[in-house]
N, C-alpha and C positions, 0 to 999 in steps of 0.2 A: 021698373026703373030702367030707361035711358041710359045707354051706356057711349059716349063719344068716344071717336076715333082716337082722339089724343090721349083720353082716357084709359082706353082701353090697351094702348100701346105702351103708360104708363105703369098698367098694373101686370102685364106680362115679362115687364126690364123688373119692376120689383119681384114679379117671381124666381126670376132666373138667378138672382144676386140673392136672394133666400136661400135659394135650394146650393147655391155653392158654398156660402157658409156652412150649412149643413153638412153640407159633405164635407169639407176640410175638417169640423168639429170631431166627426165620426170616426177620420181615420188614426192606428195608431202611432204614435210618435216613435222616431228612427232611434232605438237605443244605441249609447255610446259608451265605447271598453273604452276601459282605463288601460294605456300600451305601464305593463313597469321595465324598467331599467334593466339591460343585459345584466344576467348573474355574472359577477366578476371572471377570471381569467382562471382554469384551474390551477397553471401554474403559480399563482400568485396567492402566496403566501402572507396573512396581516404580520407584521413587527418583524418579517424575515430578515437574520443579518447574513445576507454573505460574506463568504470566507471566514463566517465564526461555527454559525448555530447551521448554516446550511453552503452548496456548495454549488454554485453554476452552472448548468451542463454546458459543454463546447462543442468545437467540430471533433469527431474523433473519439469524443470518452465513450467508454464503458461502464459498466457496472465494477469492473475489474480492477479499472485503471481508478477509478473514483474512488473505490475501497482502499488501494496500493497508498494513492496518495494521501489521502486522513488516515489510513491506518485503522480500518474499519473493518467486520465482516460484509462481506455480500451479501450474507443471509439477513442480518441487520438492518442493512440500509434497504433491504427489497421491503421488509417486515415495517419499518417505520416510514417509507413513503408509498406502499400500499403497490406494491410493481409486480402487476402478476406474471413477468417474464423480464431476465433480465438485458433483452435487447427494447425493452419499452419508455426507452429517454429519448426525450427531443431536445437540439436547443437551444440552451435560454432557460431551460427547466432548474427548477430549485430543488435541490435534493437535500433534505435532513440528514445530516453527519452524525450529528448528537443524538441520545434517546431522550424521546419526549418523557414529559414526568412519569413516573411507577414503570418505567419499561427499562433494561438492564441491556448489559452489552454483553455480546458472547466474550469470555477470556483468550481464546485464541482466535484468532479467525482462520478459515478455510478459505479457499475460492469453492465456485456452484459448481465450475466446468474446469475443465484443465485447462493448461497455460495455451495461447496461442501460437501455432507457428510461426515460425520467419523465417520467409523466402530470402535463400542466399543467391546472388546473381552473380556470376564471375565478372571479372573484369575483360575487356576484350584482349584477345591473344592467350588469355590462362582459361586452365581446365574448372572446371565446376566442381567445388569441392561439396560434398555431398550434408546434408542436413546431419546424421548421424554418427559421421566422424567423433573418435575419442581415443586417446591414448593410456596405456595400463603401464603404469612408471610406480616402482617399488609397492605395489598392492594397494596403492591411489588412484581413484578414477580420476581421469584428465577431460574436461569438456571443452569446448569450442568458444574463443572468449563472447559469441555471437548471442551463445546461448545461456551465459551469464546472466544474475540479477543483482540489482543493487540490497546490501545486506536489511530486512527487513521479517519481522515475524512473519508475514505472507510470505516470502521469498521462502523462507525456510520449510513450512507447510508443504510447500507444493513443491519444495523439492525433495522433501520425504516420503509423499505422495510419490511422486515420479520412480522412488528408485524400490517400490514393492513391485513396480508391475516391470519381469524379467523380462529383458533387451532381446530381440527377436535376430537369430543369427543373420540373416541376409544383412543387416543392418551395419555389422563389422565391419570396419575397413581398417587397412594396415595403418597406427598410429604417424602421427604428423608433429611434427618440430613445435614444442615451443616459442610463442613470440613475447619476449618481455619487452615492458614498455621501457618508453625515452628515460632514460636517466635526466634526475630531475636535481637541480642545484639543494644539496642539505642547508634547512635552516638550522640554525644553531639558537636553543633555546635560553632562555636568560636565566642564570645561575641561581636554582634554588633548593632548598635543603631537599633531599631526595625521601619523598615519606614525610605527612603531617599527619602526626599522633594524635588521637583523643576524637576524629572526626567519624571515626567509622561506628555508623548505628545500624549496620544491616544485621549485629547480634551472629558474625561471620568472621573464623578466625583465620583473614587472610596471609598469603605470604608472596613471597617476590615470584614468577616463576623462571626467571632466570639472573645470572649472574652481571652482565653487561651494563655498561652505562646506560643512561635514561640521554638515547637519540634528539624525539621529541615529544614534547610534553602535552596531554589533555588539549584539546582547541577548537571546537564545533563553531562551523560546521567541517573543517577543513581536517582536522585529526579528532576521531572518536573514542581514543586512547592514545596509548605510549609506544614507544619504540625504541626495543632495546638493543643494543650491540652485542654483537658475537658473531664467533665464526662455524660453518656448514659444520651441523653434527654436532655439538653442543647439544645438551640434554635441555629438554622443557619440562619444567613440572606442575602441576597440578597446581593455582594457589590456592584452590580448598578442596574436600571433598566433596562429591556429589556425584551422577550421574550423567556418564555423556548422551547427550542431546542429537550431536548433529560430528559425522565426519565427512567429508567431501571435498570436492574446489568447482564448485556450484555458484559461490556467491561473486560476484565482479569483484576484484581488486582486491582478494584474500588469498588467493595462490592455494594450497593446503590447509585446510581448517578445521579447527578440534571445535566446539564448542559444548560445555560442563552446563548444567544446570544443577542450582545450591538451591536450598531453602529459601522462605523468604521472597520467591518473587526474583531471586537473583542468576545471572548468567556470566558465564566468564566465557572469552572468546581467545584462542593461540591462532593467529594468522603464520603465514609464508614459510610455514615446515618443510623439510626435504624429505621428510619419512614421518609417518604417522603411525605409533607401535596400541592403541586401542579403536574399541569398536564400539558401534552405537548401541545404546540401553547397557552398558557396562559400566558398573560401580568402580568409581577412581577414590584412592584416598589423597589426602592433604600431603603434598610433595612426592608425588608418584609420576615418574618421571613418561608421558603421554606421547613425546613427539622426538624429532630432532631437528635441532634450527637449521631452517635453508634458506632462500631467496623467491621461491616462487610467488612468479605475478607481485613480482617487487623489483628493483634495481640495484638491491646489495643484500648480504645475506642478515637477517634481523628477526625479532621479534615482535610484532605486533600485539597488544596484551589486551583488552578491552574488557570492563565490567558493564554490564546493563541490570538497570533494576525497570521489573516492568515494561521489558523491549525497550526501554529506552538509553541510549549512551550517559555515564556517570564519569566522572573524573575520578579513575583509579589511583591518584595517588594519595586522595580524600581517605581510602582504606587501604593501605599499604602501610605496613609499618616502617618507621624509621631504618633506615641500613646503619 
């Protein structure tokens, strides 16, 4: 058979156009991944509420300062948002305040580390007054108002903590003047029967611990208790008995401070004493005369009274009985 040119050039474009299909047939197909979705945000938390259930990290917080302000342990909050050190917050971070379900809160807190220092800087023209400055005034330790805490079960911790471990003599300097603050205009509180009967359920049988008018009355956040009249040296007593807790002038804005621990969950606090006649882990009875009223880290001489059930401030005249 005869094969023509145009033929034959025919069946050579037909081969070529075969054999490419073929091959395209042959080859295999380019697989394709499924890309999924960035896993969410670690920090982000589903039905998180801040300022309830958790707490926002800022510039500046700590583990410390975060515990201070909920009123939290450290060891707590590391344990229910999973912090295997406690400089490991960024933020914008959400931190769990609350324990998640079946998990309990420690009853006191501690801090992990001890308190931080703070750098005192003199002013120009005056000398440097030194970090460990303190005054010894009638067998009370005196501290520096720098190194002050605002009154809080943490505050107290770590300052019981602080006063096991013995002050290292180079550290002594010859005691320094107190500064009490601006005298501040007395409010005068609105005339009410002094003591409401029948309210007190702490199963606590309280009494006045001193004799003086009632200055000013229960008022959070501004007054966390009462304020009574009298003059320097006037006797404080006991209004229950119990176990003291805590003496010192540690806490910012208490001057000399008894504080009793009762039954119950309950605490009694004697601010601005001139003399403090008990000592810590010593059994007081119910009108056992503890202090003597002064003025310290106050602007007249008074007494300061405060009941807490639970660390928390209560309106003492809610258990007080009737005068």
């Amino acid at each position: 058979m005869k094969v023509t040119l145009p033929i034959l050039i025919w069946m050579v474009a037909m081969g070529v156009v075969v054999g490419a299909v073929g091959g395209c047939a042959t080859k295999t197909p380019v697989p394709v991944t499924e890309r999924s979705a960035p896993p969410p945000a670690a920090d982000r938390v589903p039905g998180a509420q801040p300022g309830k259930d958790y707490y926002t990290v800022r510039k500046g917080d700590t583990l410390y300062s975060i515990a201070r302000e909920t009123g939290r342990d450290p060891k707590d909050l590391a344990a229910w948002n999973n912090l295997d050190a406690p400089g490991s917050l960024r933020i914008g971070q959400l931190v769990r305040v609350v324990p998640p379900d079946g998990a309990a809160a420690t009853a006191v807190a501690k801090p992990i580390a001890g308190p931080a220092q703070v750098e005192i800087k003199p002013l120009a023209g005056t000398a440097a007054i030194p970090e460990a400055q303190h005054a010894v005034a009638e067998g009370v330790k005196r501290e520096p108002k720098g190194g002050k805490q605002p009154y809080s079960p943490q505050a107290l911790a770590m300052l019981q903590r602080k006063d096991e471990v013995p002050s290292s003599p180079a550290a002594e300097t010859p005691p320094v003047a107190a500064v009490k603050p601006e005298t501040k205009p007395e409010t005068k509180p609105e005339a009410k029967p002094e003591g409401r009967s029948g309210a007190n359920d702490s199963g606590i049988d309280w009494m006045w611990p001193g004799d003086g008018k009632v200055l000013s009355e229960f008022s959070e956040p501004n007054n966390k208790g009462v304020d009574l009249a009298g003059k320097a040296g006037d006797p404080v007593l006991a209004a229950a008995g119990g176990r003291v807790m805590y003496v010192g002038s540690g806490i910012r804005g208490y001057g000399n401070l008894v504080i009793i621990k009762h039954t119950n969950g309950y605490l009694s606090a004697y601010a601005h004493n001139r003399k403090i006649l008990v000592k810590e882990n010593q059994s007081v009875a119910r009108g056992q005369k503890i202090a003597e009223l002064g003025d310290s880290d106050a602007d007249r001489a008074k007494l300061h009274f405060e009941i807490r059930r639970q660390g928390k401030p209560v309106d003492p005249m809610q258990y007080l009985p009737p005068r």
